[in-house]
C-alpha positions in Angstrom: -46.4 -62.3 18.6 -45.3 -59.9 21.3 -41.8 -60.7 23.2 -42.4 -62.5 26.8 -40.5 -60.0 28.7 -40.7 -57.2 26.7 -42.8 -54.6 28.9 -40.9 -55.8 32.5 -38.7 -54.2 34.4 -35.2 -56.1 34.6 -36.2 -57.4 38.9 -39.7 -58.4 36.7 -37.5 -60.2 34.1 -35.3 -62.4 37.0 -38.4 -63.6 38.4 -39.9 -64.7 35.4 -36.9 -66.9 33.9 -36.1 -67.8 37.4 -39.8 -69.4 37.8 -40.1 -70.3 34.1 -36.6 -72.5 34.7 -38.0 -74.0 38.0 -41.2 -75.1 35.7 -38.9 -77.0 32.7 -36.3 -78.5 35.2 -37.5 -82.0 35.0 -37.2 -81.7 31.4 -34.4 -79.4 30.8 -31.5 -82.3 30.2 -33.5 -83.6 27.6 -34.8 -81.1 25.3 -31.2 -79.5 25.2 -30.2 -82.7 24.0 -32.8 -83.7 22.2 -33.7 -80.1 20.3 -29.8 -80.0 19.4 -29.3 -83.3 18.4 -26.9 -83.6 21.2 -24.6 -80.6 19.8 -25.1 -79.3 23.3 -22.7 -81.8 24.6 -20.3 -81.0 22.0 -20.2 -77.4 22.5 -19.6 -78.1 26.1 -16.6 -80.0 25.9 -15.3 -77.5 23.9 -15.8 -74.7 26.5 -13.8 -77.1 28.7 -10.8 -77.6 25.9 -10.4 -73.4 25.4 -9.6 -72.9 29.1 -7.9 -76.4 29.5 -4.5 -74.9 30.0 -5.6 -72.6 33.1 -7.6 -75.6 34.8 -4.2 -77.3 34.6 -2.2 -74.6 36.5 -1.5 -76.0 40.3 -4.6 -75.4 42.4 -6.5 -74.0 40.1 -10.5 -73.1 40.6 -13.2 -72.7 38.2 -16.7 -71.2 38.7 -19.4 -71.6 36.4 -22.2 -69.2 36.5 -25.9 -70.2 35.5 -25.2 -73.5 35.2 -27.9 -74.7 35.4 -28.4 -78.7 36.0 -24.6 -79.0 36.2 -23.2 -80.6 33.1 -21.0 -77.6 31.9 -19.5 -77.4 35.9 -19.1 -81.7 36.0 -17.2 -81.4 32.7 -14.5 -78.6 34.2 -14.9 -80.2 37.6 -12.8 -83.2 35.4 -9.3 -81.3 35.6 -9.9 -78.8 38.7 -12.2 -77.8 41.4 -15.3 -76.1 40.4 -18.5 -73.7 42.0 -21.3 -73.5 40.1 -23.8 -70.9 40.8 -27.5 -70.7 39.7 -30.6 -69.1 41.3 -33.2 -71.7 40.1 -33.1 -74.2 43.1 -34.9 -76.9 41.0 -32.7 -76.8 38.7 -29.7 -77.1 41.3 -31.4 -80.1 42.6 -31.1 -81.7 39.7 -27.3 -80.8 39.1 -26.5 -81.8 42.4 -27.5 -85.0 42.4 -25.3 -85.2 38.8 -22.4 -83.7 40.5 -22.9 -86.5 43.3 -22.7 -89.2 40.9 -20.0 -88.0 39.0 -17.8 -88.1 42.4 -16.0 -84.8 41.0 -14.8 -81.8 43.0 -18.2 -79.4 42.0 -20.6 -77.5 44.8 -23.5 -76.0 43.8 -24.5 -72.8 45.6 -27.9 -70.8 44.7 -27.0 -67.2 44.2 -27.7 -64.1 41.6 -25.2 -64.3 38.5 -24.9 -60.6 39.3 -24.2 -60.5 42.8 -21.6 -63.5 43.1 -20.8 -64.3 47.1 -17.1 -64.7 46.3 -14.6 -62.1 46.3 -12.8 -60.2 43.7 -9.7 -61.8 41.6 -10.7 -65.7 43.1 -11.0 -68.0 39.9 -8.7 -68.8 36.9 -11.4 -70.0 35.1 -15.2 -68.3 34.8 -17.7 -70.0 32.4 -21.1 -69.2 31.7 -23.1 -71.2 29.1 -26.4 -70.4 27.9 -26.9 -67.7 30.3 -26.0 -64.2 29.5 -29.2 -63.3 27.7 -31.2 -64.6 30.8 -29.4 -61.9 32.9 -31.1 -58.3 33.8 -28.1 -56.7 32.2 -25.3 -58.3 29.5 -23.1 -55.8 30.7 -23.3 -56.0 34.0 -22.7 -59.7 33.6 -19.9 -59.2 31.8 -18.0 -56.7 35.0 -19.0 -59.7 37.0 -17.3 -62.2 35.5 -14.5 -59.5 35.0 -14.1 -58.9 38.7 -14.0 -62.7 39.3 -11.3 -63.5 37.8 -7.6 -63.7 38.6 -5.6 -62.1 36.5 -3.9 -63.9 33.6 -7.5 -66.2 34.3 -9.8 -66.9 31.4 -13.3 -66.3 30.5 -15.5 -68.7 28.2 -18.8 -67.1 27.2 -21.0 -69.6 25.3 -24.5 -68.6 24.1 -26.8 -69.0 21.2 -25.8 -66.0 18.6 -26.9 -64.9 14.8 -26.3 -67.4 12.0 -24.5 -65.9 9.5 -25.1 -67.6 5.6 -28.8 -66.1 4.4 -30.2 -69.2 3.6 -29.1 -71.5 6.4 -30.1 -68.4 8.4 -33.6 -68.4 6.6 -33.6 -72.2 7.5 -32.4 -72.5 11.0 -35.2 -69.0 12.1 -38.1 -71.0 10.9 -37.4 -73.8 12.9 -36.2 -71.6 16.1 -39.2 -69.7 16.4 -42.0 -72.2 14.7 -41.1 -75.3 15.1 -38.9 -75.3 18.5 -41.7 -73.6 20.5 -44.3 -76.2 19.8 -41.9 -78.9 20.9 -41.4 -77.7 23.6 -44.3 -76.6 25.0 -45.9 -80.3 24.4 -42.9 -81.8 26.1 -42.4 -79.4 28.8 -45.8 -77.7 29.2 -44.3 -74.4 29.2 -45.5 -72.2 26.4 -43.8 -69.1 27.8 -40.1 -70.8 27.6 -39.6 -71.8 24.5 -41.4 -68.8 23.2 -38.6 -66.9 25.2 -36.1 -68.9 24.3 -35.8 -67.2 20.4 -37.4 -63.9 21.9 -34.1 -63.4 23.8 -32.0 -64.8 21.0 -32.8 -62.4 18.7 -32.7 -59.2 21.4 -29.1 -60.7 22.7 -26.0 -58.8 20.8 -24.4 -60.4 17.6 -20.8 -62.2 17.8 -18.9 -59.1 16.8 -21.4 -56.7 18.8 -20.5 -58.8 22.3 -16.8 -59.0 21.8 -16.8 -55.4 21.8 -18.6 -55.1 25.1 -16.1 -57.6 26.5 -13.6 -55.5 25.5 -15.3 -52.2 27.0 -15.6 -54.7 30.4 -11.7 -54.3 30.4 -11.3 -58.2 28.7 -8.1 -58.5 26.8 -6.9 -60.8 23.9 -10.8 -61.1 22.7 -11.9 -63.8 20.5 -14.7 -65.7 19.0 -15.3 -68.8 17.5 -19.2 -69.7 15.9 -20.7 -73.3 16.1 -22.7 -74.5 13.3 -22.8 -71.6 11.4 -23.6 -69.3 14.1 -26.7 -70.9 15.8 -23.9 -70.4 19.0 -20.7 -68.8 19.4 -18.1 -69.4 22.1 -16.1 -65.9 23.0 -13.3 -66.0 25.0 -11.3 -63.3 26.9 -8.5 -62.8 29.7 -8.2 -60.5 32.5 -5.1 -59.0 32.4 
């Protein structure tokens, strides 16, 4: 089967997951949960945990790019103030009314990943969860987030990665591209996400293969840590 967004240009690319997003919205929440029995949740909290020392420092702000429906920027919103940014206005919809609810210090602004309104050296903390290998360019992601941050602030990069042990890898493929897809497409009606979904996967860079990028983006004390053998890795980096 040919990759979704193989033949586009990376402009083509934005408007595609930006419109495929806007189509799974209503379902997004629960097929994360439900297609990771939950682990989604977990993986979250521990995003929050690795940069829990620089949300503590006094007046302290966090921003939290692609986020999506909210939950990563409610759960860092819990121990300082927090932006998150996303250019899929449905799915900001959703978050916001989340982030109301929750009655914690998050806004919600729509904006390009790439092009962030806010200026150089603002945030201690910058997250981005599940949303690298939707941007136009990894790298240019990565001077982004880079030029975001305050120095001595943190970086928390969570994405889906390469399982490493042959069989569980073997295992964990089949189900990713075979079984996922058909899930959900009947639950969200969107064929072309969740064939996306382990189309960009398998294009996005390795764990050892984006810690060296990070490092070329000028991110210091570099580090990694996979979840559940590697389906998803949390890499974490400082701007010194």
């Amino acid at each position: 089967m040919s990759s979704p967004t193989a033949s586009v240009s990376g402009s083509e690319k934005a408007n595609l997951v930006r419109s495929m997003f806007a189509q799974i919205a209503p379902k997004y929440d629960f097929l994360n949960h439900a297609l990771s029995l939950n682990a989604d949740r977990r993986w979250r909290r521990l995003v929050v945990s690795a940069v829990s020392d620089c949300l503590a420092r006094n007046d302290s702000k966090a921003l939290d790019l692609c986020c999506g429906t909210a939950d990563l920027s409610i759960e860092l919103a819990r121990m300082a103030e927090t932006i998150g940014v996303d250019f899929c206005q449905p799915m900001l919809q959703i978050g916001a009314k989340k982030a109301t609810k929750s009655r914690f210090p998050v806004l919600l602004v729509e904006g390009d990943a790439l092009r962030v309104p806010f200026a150089s050296d603002s945030f201690e903390v910058v997250t981005i969860a599940f949303g690298l290998r939707n941007l136009e360019s990894v790298e240019a992601g990565l001077a982004e987030i880079f030029r975001l941050l305050k120095p001595n602030g943190r970086a928390a990069i969570l994405e889906f990665s390469h399982p490493r042990l042959p069989v569980f890898k073997t295992v964990f493929q089949f189900y990713f591209n075979r079984i996922l897809p058909r899930i959900g497409n009947a639950v969200s009606g969107s064929g072309f996400a969740y064939r996306y979904l382990p189309d960009s996967v398998g294009r996005f860079p390795d764990q050892r293969t984006l810690a060296s990028m990070m490092e070329a983006a000028g991110f210091s004390g570099v580090s990694y840590r996979d979840l559940f053998g590697g389906v998803a890795a949390l890499h974490l980096g400082e701007k010194q």
